[in-house]
C-alpha positions, -999 to 999 in steps of 0.1 A, spaced: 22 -73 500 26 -86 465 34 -121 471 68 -122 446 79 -97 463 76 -111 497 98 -137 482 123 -117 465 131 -97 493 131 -132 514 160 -144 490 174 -108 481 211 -118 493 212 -151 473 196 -129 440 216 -95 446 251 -121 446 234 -146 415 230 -108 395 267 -95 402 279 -137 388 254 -125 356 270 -87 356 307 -98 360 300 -131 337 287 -110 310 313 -83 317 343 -76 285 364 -49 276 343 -38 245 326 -4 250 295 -15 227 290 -46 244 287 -31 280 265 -5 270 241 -30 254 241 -56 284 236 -28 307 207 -14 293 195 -50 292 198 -58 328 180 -27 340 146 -43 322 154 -75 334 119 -92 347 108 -109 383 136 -134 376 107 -163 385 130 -185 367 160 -185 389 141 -180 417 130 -218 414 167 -226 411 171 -209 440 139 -220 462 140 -257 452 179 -259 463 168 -242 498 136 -270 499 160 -299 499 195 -284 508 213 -253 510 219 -225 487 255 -230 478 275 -212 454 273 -239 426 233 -233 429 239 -195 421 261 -200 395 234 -224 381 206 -199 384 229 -170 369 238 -200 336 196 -204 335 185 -168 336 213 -162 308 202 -187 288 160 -173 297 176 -143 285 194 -153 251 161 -168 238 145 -138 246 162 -117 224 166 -143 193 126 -144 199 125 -110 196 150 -109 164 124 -138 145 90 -118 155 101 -85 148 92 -74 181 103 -36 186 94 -32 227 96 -59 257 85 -45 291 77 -13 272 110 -6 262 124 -9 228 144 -43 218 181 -48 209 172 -56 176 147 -28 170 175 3 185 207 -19 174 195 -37 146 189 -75 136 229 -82 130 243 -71 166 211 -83 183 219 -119 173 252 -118 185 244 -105 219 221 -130 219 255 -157 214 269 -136 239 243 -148 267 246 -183 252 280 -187 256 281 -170 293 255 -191 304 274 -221 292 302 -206 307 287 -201 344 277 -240 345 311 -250 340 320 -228 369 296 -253 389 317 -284 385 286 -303 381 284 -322 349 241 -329 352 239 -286 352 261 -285 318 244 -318 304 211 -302 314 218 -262 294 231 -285 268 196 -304 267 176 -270 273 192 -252 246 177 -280 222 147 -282 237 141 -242 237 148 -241 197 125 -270 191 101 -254 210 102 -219 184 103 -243 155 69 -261 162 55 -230 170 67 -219 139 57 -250 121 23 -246 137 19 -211 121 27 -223 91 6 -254 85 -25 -237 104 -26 -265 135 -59 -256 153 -56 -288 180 -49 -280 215 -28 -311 219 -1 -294 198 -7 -261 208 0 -276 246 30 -300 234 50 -266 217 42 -248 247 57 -276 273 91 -276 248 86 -234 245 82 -226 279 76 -253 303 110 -270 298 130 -244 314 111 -241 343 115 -277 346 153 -276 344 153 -250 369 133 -271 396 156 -300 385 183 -283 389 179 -263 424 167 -302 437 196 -321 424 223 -298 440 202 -291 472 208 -328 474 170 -348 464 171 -379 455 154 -388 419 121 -397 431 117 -363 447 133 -343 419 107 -358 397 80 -349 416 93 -312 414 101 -318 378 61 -325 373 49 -297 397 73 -271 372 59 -287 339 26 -274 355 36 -237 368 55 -230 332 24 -247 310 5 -221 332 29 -192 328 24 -196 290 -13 -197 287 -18 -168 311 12 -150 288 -9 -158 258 -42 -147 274 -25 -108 273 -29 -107 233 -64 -105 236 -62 -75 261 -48 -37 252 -24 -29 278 9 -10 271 28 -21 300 28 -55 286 51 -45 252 32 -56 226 1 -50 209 -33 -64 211 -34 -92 182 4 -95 181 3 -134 184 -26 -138 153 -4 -112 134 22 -137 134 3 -165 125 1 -182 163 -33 -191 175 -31 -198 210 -56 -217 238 -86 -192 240 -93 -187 203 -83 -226 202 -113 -231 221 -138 -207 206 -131 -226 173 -140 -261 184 -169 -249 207 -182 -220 190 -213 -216 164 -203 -238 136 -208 -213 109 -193 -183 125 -161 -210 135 -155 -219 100 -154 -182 90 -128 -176 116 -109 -208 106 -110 -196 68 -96 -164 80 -68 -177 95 -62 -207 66 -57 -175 43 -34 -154 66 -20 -118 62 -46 -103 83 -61 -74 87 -61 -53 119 -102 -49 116 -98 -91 106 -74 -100 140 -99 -78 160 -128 -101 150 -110 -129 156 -103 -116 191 -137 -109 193 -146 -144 187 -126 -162 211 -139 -140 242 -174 -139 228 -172 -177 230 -159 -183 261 -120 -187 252 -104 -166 282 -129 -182 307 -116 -219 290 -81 -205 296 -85 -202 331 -104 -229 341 -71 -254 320 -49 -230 344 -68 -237 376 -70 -276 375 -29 -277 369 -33 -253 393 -51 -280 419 -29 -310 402 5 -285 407 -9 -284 443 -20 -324 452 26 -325 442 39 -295 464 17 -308 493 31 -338 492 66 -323 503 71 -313 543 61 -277 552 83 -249 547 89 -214 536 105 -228 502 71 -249 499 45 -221 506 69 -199 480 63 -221 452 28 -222 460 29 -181 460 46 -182 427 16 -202 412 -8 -179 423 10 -152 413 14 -163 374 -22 -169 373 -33 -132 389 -8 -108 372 -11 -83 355 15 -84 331 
């Protein structure tokens, strides 16, 4: 069986109730409004993030209602930077079906997008628990800056991995790491512990982000995007990162002049795909993503044995072999 969903269906009560606190939260009288979130929720993903809300609560505690609610505020907030990404990149389809913004337009799909925001906000208040409103608070931030370095990083042509890695952690990583945090303080661990977790989740979501970047350079449909969508936008991510520092000199510093001078070419972002597998990019890519792998590991070990534990090591496994 696929190993999420042996764990879904392990935690389908505590999900099925933490998806009707998202329905009912995001719930109003307008017609438009419903329609819109509806159609949203039917493409909604594997939920990993909540899930470690969820699982990391169960490792230390008890799922409590306060833990669901925290998930629900989480997966809202997942969810509202999804669709403001999707407004700033253009993107037309996400899980192979088409975007707010691209069947609603860029004007409603930002304020659906302020819808999720403020629901999420809304559902950690309804935990009583001022660390799970200081930590959305501290996410939100974090999640912009993320976009904005990557964005900065597109613009001023960083080729380092260090900063490639550091927008990623703020991207992607943090809210993985706020989930963890979050699903440990309420289950009742004390800091030490949490931390641990916390460190173990910066791991699994630096993963999730490399193997998500790894797609571009593969044509698959199911995915949502095109081949090359990443270059197109000016983001050069860890496998052509590595091609360009370890590659033949000469051929690298025509692949680095090509991206220095933007705008490119389909025939031009096919070369440069080219490039980075020719050179051993997507093998780098997985290697980086099997020794957090073993370091993610040495952390969860270190916790007693238990379903919650062998799930989280499932989940690691699982971002690093899917498909999409």
């Amino acid at each position: 069986m696929n190993p999420m969903k042996k764990i879904v269906d392990r935690l389908g009560p505590e999900l099925e109730e933490m998806n009707r606190i998202i329905a009912a939260s995001l719930h109003t009288r307008n017609v438009m409004m419903n329609d819109i979130v509806t159609r949203y929720l039917q493409i909604k993903g594997k939920q990993i993030r909540p899930l470690l809300v969820i699982l990391s609560a169960r490792m230390f505690g008890s799922v409590t209602r306060e833990v669901l609610f925290a998930g629900a505020a989480l997966e809202m907030l997942h969810n509202a930077s999804l669709i403001h990404d999707d407004i700033v990149d253009e993107t037309e389809l996400r899980r192979g079906v088409q975007t707010i913004n691209a069947r609603m337009g860029n004007h409603i799909a930002v304020l659906v997008g302020d819808f999720f925001v403020s629901n999420a906000l809304a559902a950690g208040i309804k935990t009583g628990d001022i660390r799970v409103i200081s930590a959305l608070s501290a996410l939100g931030k974090e999640l912009s800056l993320g976009e904005i370095d990557q964005i900065c990083n597109a613009r001023e042509h960083s080729l380092e991995e260090a900063s490639y890695i550091s927008m990623i952690r703020q991207k992607t990583a943090s809210l993985f790491m706020n989930c963890v945090r979050m699903g440990a303080e309420l289950g009742g661990a004390d800091e030490a512990r949490q931390q641990r977790m916390v460190d173990f989740a910066e791991l699994l979501g630096l993963c999730f982000q490399i193997k998500d970047d790894i797609f571009d350079y593969y044509n698959d449909t199911e995915i949502g995007k095109p081949t090359g969508n990443d270059l197109r936008e000016g983001k050069v991510t860890l496998p052509l990162l590595h091609a360009l520092s370890s590659g033949p000199r000469d051929e690298a510093a025509e692949m680095r002049a090509l991206l220095q001078r933007g705008n490119l070419s389909t025939d031009e972002i096919n070369r440069l795909i080219e490039f980075a597998r020719a050179n051993g990019g997507i093998d780098y890519a997985y290697d980086r993503m099997r020794d957090m792998q073993r370091r993610a590991a040495e952390i969860i070990n270190e916790f007693p044995e238990s379903d919650s534990r062998e799930a989280f090591i499932e989940i690691f496994d699982y971002i690093i072999e899917r498909k999409k």
